[in-house]
C-alpha positions in Angstrom: 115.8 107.6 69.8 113.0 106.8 72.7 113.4 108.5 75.9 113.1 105.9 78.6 111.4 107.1 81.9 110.7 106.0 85.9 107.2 107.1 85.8 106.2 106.0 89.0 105.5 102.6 91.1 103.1 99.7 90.1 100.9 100.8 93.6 100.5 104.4 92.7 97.7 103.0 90.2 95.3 100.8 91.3 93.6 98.4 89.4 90.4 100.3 87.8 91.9 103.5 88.0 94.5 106.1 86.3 96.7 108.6 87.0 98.8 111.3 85.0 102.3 111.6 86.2 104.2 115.1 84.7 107.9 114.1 83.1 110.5 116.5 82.7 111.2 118.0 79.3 107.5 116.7 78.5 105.0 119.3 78.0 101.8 117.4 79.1 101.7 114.3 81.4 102.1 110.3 80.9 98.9 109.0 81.7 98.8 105.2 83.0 95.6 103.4 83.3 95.0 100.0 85.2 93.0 98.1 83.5 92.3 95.0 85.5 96.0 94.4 86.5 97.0 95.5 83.2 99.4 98.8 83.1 98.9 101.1 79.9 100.3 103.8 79.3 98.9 107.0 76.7 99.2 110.5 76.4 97.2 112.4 78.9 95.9 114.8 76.3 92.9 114.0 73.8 94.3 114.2 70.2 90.9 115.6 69.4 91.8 118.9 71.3 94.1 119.4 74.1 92.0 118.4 76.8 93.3 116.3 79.7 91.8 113.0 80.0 92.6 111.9 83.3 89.5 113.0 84.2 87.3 111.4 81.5 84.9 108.7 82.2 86.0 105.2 81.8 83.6 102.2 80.7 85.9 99.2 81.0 87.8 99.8 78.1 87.0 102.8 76.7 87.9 106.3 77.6 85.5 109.5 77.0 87.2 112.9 76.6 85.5 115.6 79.3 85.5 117.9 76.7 83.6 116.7 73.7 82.9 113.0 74.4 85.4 111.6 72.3 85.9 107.9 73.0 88.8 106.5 73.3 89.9 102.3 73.2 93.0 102.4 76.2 93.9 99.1 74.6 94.3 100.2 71.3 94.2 103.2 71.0 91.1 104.0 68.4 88.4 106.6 68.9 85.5 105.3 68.4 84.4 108.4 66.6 86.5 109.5 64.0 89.1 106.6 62.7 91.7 109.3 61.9 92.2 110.0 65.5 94.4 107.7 67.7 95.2 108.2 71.6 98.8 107.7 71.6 100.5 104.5 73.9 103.6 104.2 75.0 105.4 101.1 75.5 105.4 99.9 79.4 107.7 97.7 81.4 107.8 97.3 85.0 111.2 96.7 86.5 110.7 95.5 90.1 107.6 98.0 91.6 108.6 100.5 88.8 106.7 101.8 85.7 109.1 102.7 82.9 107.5 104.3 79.8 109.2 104.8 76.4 108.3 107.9 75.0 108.8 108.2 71.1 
């Protein structure tokens, strides 16, 4: 069964930027990325390695990992890389000015 969580309001992430928000019983943060106006959320963590990616470098769509320049697709998910990885997504709703994230 999906946990359903407030992760935080629609103005805490402005558009072109991203932010990891911690959730409790979660081990590593929600990541939410604003992609044009769009709200996506991921795990915060590369699937590569554990290595946050809030601070990776963003090219539009794509994410690279700080640690060992992964890239990752925010809209998809895919790693440009190595097909077997996938950046997890979690499905978004806002309610309001709230972010709500399913986590699986």
């Amino acid at each position: 069964m999906p946990l359903r969580v407030r992760i935080c309001r629609v103005d805490e992430v402005p558009p072109g930027e991203r932010r990891g928000f911690r959730v409790d019983g979660v081990s590593h943060p929600v990541m939410v990325t604003n992609l044009d106006g769009e709200l996506i959320a991921t795990a915060s963590m590369c699937p590569h390695e554990d290595v946050s990616l809030v601070e990776g470098a963003q090219d539009g769509d794509w994410l690279t990992c700080p640690g060992h320049g992964y890239e990752f697709n925010l809209r998809s998910g895919r790693c440009a890389h190595d097909p077997r990885l996938v950046l997890p997504r979690y499905p978004l709703s806002v309610i309001g000015d709230e972010v709500w994230v399913e986590l699986v």
